[in-house]
MOPAC internal coordinates of N, CA, C and O (Angstrom, degrees):
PM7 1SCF
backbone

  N    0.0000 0     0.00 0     0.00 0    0    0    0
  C    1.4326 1     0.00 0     0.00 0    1    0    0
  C    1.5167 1   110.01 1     0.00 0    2    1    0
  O    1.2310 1   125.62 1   150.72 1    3    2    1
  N    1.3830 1   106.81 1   -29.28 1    3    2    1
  C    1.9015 1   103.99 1  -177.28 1    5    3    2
  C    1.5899 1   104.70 1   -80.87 1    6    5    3
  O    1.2310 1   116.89 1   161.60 1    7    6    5
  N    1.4419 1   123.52 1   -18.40 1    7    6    5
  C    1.2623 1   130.99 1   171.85 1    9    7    6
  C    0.9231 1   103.01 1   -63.06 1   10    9    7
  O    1.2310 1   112.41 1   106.10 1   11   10    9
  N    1.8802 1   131.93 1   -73.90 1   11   10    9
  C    1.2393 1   114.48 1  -174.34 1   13   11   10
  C    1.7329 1   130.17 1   -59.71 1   14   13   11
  O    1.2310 1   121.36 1   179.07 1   15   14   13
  N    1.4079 1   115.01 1    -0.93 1   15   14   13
  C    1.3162 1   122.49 1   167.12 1   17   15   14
  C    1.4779 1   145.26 1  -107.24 1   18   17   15
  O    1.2310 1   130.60 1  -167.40 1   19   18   17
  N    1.9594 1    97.16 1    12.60 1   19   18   17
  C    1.5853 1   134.77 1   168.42 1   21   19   18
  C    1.5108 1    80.79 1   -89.06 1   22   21   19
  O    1.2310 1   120.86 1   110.12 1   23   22   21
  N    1.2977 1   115.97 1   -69.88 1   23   22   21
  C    1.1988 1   109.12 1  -162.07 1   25   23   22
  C    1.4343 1   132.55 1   -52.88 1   26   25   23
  O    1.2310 1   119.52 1   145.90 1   27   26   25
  N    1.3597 1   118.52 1   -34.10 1   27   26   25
  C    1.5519 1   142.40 1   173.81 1   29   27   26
  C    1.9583 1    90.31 1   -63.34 1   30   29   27
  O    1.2310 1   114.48 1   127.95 1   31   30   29
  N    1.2480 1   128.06 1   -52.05 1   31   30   29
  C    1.2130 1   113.67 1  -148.05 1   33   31   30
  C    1.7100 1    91.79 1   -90.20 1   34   33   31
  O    1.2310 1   113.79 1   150.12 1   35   34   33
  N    1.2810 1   129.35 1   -29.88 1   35   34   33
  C    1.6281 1   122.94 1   178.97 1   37   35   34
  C    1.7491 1   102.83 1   -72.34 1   38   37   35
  O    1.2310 1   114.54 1   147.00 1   39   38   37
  N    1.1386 1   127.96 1   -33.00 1   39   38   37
  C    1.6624 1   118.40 1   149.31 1   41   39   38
  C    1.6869 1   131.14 1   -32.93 1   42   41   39
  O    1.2310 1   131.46 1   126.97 1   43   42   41
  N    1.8037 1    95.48 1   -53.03 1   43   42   41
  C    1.2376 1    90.21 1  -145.62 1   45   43   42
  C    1.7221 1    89.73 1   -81.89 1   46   45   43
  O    1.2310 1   123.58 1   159.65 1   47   46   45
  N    1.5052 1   110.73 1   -20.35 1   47   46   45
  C    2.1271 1   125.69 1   168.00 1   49   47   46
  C    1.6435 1    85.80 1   -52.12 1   50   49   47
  O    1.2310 1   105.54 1   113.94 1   51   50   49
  N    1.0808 1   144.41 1   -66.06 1   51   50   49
  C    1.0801 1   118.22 1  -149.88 1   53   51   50
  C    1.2494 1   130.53 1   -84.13 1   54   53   51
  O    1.2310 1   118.59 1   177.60 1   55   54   53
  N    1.3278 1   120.30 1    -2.40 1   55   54   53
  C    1.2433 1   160.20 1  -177.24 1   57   55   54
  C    1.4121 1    91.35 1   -70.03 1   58   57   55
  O    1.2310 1   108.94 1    94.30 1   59   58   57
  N    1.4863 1   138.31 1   -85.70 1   59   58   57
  C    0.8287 1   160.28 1   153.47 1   61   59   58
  C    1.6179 1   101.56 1   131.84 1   62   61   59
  O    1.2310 1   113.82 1  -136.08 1   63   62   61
  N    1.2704 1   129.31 1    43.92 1   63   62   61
  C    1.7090 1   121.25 1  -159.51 1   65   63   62
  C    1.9202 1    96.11 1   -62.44 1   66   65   63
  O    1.2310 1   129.61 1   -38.80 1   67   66   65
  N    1.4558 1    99.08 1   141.20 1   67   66   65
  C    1.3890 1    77.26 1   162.24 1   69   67   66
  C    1.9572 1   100.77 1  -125.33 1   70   69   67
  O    1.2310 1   134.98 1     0.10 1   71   70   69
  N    1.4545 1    88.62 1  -179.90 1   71   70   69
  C    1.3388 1   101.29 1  -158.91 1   73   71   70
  C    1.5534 1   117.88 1   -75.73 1   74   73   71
  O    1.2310 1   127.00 1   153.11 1   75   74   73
  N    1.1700 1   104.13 1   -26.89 1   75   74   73
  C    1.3353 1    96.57 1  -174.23 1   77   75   74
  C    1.7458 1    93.79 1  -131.47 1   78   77   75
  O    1.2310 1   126.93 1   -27.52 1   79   78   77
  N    1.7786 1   104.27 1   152.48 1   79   78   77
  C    1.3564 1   106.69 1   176.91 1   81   79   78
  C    1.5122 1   127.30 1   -66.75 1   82   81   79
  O    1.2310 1   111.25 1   -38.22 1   83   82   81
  N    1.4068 1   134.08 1   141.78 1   83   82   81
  C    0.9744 1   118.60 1  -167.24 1   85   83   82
  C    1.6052 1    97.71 1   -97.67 1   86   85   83
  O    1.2310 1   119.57 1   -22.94 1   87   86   85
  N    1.5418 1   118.43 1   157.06 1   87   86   85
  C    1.6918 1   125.37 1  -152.52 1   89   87   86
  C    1.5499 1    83.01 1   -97.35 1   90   89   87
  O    1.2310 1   121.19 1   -27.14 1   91   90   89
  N    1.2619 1   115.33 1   152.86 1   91   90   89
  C    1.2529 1   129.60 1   175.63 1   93   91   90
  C    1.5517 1   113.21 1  -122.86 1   94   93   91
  O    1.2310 1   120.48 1   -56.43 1   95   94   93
  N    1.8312 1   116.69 1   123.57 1   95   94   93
  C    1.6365 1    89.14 1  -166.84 1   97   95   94
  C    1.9155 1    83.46 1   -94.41 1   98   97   95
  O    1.2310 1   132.03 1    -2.05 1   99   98   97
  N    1.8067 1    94.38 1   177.95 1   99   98   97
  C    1.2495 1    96.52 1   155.18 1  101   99   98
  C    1.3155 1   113.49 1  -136.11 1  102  101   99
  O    1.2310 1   119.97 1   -69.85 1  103  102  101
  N    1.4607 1   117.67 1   110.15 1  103  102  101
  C    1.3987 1   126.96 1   174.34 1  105  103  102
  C    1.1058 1   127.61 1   -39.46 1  106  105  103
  O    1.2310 1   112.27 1   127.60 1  107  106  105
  N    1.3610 1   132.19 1   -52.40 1  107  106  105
  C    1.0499 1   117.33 1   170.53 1  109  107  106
  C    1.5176 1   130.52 1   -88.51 1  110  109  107
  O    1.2310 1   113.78 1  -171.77 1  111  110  109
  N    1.2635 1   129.37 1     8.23 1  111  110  109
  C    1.4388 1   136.56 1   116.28 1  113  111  110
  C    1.4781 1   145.00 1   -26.86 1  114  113  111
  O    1.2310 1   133.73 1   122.55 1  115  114  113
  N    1.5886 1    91.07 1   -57.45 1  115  114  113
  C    1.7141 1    99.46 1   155.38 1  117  115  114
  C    1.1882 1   127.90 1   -71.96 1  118  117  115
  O    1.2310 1   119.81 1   150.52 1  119  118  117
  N    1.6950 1   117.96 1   -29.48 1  119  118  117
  C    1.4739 1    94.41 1   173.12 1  121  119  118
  C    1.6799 1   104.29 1  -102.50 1  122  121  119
  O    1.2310 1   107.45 1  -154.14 1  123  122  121
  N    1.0094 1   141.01 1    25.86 1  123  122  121
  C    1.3410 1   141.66 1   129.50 1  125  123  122
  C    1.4274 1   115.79 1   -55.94 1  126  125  123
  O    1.2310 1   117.32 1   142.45 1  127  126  125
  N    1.3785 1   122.70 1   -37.55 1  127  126  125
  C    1.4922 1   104.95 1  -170.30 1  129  127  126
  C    1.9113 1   106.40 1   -99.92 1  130  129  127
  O    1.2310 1   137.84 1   165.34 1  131  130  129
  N    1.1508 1    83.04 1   -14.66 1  131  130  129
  C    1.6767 1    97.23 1   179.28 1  133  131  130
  C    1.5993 1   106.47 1   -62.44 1  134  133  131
  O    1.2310 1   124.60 1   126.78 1  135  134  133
  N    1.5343 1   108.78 1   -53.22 1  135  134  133
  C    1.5182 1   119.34 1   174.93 1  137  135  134
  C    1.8197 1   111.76 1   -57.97 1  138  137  135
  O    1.2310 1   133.30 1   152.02 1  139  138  137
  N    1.2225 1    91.89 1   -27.98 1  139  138  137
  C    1.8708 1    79.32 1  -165.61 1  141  139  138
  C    1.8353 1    97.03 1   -94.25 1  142  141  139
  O    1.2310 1   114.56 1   165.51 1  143  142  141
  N    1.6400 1   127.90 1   -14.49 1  143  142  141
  C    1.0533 1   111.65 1   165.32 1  145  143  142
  C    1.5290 1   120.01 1   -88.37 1  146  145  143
  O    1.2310 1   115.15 1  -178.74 1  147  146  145
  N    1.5467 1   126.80 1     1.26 1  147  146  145
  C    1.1122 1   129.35 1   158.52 1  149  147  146
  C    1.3255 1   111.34 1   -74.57 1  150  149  147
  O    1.2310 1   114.02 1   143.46 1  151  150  149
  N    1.3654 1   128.92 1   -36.54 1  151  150  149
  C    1.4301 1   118.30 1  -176.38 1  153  151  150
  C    1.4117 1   138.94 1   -56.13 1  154  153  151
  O    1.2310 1   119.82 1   -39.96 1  155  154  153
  N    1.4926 1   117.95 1   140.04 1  155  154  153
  C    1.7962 1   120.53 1  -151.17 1  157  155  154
  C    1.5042 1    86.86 1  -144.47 1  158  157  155
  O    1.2310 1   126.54 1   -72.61 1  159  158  157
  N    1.7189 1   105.03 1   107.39 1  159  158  157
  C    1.6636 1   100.78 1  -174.04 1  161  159  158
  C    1.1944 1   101.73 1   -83.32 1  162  161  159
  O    1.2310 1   106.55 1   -19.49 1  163  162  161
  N    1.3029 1   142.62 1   160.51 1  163  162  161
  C    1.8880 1   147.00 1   175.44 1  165  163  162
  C    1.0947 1    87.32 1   -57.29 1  166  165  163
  O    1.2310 1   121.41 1   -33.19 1  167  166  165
  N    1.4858 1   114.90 1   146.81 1  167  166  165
  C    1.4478 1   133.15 1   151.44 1  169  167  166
  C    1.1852 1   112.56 1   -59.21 1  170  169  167
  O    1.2310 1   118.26 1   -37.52 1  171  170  169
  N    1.3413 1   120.93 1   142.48 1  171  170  169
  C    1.4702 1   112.08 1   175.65 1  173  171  170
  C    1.5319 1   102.42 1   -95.00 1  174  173  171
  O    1.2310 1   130.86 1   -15.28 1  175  174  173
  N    1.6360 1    96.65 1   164.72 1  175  174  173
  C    1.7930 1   104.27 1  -170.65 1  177  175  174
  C    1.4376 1    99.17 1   -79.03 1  178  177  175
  O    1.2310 1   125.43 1   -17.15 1  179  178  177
  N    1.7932 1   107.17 1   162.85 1  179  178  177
  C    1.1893 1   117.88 1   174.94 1  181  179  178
  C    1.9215 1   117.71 1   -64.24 1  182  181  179
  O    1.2310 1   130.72 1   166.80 1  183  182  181
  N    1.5389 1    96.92 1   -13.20 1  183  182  181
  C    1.5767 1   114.44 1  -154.73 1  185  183  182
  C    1.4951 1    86.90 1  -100.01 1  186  185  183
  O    1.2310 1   110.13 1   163.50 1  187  186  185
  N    0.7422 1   136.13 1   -16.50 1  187  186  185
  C    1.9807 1   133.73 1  -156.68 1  189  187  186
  C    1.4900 1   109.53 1   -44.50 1  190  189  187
  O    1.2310 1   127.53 1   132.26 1  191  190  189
  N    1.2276 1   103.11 1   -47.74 1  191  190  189
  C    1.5757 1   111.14 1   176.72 1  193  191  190
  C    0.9011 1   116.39 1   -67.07 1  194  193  191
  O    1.2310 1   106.90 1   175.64 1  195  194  193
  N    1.2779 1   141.98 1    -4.36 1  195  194  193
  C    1.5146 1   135.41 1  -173.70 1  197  195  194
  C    1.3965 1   110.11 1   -79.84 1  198  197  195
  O    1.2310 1   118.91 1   -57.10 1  199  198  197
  N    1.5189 1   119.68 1   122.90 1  199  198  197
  C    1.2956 1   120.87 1  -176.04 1  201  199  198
  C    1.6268 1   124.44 1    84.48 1  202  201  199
  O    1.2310 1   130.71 1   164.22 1  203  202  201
  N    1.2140 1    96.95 1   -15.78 1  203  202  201
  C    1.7213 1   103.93 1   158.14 1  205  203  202
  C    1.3814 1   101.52 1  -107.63 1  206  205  203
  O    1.2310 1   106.80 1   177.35 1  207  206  205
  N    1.0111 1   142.17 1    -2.65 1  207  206  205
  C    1.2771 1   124.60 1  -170.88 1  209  207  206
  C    2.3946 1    96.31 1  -141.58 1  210  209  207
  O    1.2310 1   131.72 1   -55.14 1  211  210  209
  N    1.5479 1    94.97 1   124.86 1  211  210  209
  C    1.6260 1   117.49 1   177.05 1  213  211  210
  C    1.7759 1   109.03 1   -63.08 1  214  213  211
  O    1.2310 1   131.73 1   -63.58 1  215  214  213
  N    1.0619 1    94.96 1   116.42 1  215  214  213
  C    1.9457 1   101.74 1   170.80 1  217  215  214
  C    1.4752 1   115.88 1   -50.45 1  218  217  215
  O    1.2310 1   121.77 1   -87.15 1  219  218  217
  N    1.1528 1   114.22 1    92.85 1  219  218  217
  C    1.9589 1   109.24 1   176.33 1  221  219  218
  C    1.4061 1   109.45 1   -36.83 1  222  221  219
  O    1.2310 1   125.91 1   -54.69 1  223  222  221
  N    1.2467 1   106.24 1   125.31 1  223  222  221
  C    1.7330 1   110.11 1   152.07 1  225  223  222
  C    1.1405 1   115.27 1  -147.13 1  226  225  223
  O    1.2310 1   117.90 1   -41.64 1  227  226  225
  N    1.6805 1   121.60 1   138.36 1  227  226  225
  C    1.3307 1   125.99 1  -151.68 1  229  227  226
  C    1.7654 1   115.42 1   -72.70 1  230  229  227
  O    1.2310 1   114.45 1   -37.06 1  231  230  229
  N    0.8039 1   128.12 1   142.94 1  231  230  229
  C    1.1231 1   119.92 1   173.58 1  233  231  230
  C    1.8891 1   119.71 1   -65.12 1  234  233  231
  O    1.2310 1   124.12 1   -16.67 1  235  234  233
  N    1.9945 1   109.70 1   163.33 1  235  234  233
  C    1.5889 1    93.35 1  -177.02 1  237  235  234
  C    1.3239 1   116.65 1   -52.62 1  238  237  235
  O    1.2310 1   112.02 1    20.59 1  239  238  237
  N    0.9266 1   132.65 1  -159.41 1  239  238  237
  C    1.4854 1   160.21 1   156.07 1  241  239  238
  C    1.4123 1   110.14 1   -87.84 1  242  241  239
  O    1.2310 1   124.71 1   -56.04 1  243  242  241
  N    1.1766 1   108.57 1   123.96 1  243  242  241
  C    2.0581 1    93.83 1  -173.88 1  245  243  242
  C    1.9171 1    94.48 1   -96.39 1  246  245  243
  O    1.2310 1   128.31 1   -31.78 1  247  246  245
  N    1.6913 1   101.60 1   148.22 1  247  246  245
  C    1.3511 1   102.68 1  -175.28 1  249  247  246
  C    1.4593 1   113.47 1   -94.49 1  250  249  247
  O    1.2310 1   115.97 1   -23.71 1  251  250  249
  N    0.7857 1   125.27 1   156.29 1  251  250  249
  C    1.5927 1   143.90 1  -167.25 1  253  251  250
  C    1.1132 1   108.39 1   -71.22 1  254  253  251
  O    1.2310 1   121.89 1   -56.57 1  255  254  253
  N    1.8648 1   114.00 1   123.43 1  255  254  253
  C    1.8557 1   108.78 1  -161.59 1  257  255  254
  C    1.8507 1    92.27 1   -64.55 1  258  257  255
  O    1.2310 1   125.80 1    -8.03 1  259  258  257
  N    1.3038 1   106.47 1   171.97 1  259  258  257
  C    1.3267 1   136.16 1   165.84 1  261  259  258
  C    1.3805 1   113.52 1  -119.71 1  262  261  259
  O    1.2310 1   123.32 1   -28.29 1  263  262  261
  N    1.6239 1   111.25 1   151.71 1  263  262  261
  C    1.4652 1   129.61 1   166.82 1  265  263  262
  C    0.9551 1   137.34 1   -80.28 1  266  265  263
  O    1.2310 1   109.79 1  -135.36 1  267  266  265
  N    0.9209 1   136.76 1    44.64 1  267  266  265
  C    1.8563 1   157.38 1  -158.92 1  269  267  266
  C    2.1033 1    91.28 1    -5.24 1  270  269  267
  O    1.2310 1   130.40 1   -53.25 1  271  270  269
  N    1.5678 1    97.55 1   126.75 1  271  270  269
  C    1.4683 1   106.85 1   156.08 1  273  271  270
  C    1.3477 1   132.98 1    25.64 1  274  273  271
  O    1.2310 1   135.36 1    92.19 1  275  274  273
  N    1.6338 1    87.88 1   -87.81 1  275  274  273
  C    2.0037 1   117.36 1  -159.57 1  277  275  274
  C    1.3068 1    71.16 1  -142.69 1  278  277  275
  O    1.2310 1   125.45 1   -86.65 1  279  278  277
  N    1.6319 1   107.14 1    93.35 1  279  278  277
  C    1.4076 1   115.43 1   134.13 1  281  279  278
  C    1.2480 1   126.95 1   -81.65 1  282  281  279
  O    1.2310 1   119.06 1   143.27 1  283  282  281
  N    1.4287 1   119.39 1   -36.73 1  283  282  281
  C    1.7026 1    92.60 1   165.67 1  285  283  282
  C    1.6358 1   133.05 1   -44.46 1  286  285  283
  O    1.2310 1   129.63 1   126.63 1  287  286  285
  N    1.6138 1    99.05 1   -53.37 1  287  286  285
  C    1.5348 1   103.42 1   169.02 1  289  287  286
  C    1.7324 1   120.82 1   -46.06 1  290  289  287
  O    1.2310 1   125.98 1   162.65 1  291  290  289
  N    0.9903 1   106.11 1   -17.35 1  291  290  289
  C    1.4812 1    86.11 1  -179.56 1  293  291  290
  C    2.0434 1   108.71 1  -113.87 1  294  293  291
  O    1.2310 1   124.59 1  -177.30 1  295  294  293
  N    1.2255 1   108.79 1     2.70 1  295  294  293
  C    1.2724 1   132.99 1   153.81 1  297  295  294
  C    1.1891 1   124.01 1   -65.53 1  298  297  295
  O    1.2310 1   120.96 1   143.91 1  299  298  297
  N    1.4328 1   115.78 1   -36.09 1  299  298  297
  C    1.3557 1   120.51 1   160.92 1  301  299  298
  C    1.1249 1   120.51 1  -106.49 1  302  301  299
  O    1.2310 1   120.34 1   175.02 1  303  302  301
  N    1.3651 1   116.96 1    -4.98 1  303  302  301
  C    1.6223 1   103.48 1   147.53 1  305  303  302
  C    1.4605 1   127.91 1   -72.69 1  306  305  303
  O    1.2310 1   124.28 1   150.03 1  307  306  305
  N    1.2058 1   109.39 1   -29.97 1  307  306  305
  C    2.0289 1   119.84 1   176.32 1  309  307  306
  C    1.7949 1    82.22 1   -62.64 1  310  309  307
  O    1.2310 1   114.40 1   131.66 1  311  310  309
  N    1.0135 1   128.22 1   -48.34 1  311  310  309
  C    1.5442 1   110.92 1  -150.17 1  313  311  310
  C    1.6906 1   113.81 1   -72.54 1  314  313  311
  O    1.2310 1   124.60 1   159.83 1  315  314  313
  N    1.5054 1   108.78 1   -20.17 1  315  314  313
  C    1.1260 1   109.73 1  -164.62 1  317  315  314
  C    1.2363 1   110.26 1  -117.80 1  318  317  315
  O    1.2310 1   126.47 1  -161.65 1  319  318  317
  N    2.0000 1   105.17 1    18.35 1  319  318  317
  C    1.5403 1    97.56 1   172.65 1  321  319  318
  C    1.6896 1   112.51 1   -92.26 1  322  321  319
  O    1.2310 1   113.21 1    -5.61 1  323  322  321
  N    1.4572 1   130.44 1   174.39 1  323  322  321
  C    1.0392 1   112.92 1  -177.52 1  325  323  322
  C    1.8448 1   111.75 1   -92.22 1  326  325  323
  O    1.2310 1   120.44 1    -8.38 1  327  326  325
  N    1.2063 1   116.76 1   171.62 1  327  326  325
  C    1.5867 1   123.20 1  -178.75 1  329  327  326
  C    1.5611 1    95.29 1   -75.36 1  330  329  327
  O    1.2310 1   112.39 1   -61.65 1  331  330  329
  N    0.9029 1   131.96 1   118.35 1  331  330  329
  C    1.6956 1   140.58 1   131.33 1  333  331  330
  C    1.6731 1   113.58 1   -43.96 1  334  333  331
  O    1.2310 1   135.08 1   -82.45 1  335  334  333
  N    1.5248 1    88.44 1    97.55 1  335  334  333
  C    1.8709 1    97.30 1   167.29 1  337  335  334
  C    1.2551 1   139.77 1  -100.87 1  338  337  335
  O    1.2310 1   111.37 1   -47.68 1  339  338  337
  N    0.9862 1   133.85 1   132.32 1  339  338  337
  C    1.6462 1   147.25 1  -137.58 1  341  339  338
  C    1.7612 1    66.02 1   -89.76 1  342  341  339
  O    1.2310 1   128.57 1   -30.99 1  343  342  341
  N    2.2063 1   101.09 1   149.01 1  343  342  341
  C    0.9546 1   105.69 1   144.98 1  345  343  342
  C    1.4449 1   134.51 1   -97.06 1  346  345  343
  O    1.2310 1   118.82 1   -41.65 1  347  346  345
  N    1.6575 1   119.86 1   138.35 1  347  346  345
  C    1.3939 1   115.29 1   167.85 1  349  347  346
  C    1.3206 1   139.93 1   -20.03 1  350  349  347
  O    1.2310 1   113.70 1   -73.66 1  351  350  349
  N    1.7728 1   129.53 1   106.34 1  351  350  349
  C    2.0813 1    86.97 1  -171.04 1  353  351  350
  C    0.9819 1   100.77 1   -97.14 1  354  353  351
  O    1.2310 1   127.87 1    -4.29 1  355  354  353
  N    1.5098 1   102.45 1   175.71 1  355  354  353
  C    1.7404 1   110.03 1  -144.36 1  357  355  354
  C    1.6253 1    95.57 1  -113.66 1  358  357  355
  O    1.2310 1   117.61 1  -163.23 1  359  358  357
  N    1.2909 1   122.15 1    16.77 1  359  358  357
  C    1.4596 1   106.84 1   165.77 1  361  359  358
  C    1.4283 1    92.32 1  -138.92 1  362  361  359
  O    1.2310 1   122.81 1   -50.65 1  363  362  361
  N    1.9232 1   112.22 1   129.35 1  363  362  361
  C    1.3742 1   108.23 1  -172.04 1  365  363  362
  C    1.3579 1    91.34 1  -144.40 1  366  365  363
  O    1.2310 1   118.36 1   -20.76 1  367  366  365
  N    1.7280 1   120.73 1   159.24 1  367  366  365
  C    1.3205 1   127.92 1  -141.31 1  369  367  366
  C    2.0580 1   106.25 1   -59.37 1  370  369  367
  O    1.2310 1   126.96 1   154.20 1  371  370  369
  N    1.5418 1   104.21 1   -25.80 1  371  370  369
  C    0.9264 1   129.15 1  -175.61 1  373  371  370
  C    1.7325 1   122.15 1   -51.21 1  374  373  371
  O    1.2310 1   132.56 1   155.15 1  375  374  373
  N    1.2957 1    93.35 1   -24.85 1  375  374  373
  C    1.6789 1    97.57 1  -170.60 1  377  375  374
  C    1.1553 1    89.66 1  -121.73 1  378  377  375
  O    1.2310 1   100.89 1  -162.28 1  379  378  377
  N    1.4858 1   152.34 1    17.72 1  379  378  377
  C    1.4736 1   147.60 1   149.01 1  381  379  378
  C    1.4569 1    98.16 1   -68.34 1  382  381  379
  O    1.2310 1   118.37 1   -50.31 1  383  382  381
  N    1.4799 1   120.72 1   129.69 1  383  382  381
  C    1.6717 1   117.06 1   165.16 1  385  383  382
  C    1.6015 1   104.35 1   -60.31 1  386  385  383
  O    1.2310 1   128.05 1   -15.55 1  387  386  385
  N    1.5005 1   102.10 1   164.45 1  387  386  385
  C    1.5455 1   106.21 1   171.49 1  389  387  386
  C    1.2984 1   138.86 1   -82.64 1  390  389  387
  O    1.2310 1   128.28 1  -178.21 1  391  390  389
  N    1.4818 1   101.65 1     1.79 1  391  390  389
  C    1.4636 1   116.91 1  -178.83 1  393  391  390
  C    1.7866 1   102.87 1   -92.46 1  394  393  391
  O    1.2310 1   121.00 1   161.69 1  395  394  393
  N    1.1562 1   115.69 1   -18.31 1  395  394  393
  C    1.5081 1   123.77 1   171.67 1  397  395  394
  C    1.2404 1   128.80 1   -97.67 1  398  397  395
  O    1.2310 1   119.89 1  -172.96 1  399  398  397
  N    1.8000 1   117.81 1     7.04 1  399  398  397
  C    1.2376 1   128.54 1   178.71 1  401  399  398
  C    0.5916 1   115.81 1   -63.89 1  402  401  399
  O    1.2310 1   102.53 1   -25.84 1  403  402  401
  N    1.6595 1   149.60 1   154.16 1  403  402  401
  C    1.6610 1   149.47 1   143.71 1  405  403  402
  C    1.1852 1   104.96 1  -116.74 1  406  405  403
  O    1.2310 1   125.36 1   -38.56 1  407  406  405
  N    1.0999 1   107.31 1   141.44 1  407  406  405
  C    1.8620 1   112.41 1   164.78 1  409  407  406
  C    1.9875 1    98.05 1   133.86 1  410  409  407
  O    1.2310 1   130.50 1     4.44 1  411  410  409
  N    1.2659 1    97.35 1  -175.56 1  411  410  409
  C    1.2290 1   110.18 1   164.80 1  413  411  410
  C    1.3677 1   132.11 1   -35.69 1  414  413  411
  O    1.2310 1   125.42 1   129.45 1  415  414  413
  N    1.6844 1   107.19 1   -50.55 1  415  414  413
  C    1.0577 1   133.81 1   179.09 1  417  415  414
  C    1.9828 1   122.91 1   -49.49 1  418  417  415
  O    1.2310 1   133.24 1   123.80 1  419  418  417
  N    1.5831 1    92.03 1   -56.20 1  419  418  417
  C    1.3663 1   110.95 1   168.28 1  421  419  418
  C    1.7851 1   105.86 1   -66.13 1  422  421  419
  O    1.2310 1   118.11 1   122.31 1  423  422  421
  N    0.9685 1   121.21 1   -57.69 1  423  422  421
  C    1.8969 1   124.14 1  -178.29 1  425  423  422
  C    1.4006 1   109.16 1   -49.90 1  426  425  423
  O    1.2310 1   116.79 1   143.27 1  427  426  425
  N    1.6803 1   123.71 1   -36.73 1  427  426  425
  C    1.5449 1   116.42 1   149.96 1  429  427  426
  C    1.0011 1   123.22 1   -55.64 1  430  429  427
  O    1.2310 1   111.96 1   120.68 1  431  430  429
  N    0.9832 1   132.77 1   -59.32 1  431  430  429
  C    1.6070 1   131.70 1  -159.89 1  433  431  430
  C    1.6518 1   103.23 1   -97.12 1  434  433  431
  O    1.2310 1   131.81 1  -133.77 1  435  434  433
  N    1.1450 1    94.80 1    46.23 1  435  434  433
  C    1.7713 1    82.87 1   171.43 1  437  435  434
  C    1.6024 1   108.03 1  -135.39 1  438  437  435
  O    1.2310 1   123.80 1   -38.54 1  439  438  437
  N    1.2821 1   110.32 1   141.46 1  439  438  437
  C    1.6433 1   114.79 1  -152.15 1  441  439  438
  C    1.3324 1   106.13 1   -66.63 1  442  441  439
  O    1.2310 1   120.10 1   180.00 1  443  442  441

């Protein structure tokens, strides 16, 4: 048993483990962070905005509708004008045969 534990300990000597990890720097890490905690951006000017940026000004005041005069008179003029009617159009999906349909319409109804 002391044999196998000369032997275990002239292994683990040659091994050389050591005990504690050794720190690794990384250069170009440090001077990456070195640069960005040195950095001091320009102040910007008090004027910067000038010319990129439009001068507010409020818009009017909108005025308050009014009731025209002789509203009846023109109450009975709306009443006694006639309706303006759209004409019918005269070709509607209905009178296309179905073998000449396109659209939605035809993609349903097709066997």
């Amino acid at each position: 048993m002391s044999s196998v534990l000369r032997i275990a300990a002239r292994q683990v000597s040659r091994r050389g483990f050591a005990t504690s990890a050794v720190a690794r720097k990384d250069l170009v890490q440090d001077l990456y962070l070195r640069e960005l905690k040195a950095y001091k951006p320009a102040p910007a000017a008090k004027d910067a905005h000038v010319g990129a940026v439009k001068q507010f000004s409020l818009p009017p005041s909108p005025k308050a509708p009014s009731l025209p005069a002789d509203l009846a008179a023109e109450l009975s003029a709306y009443d006694a004008a006639e309706p303006v009617v759209a004409d019918k159009p005269t070709a509607s999906a209905e009178s296309v045969p179905a073998s000449e349909q396109t659209g939605a319409e035809a993609f349903l109804e097709a066997p």
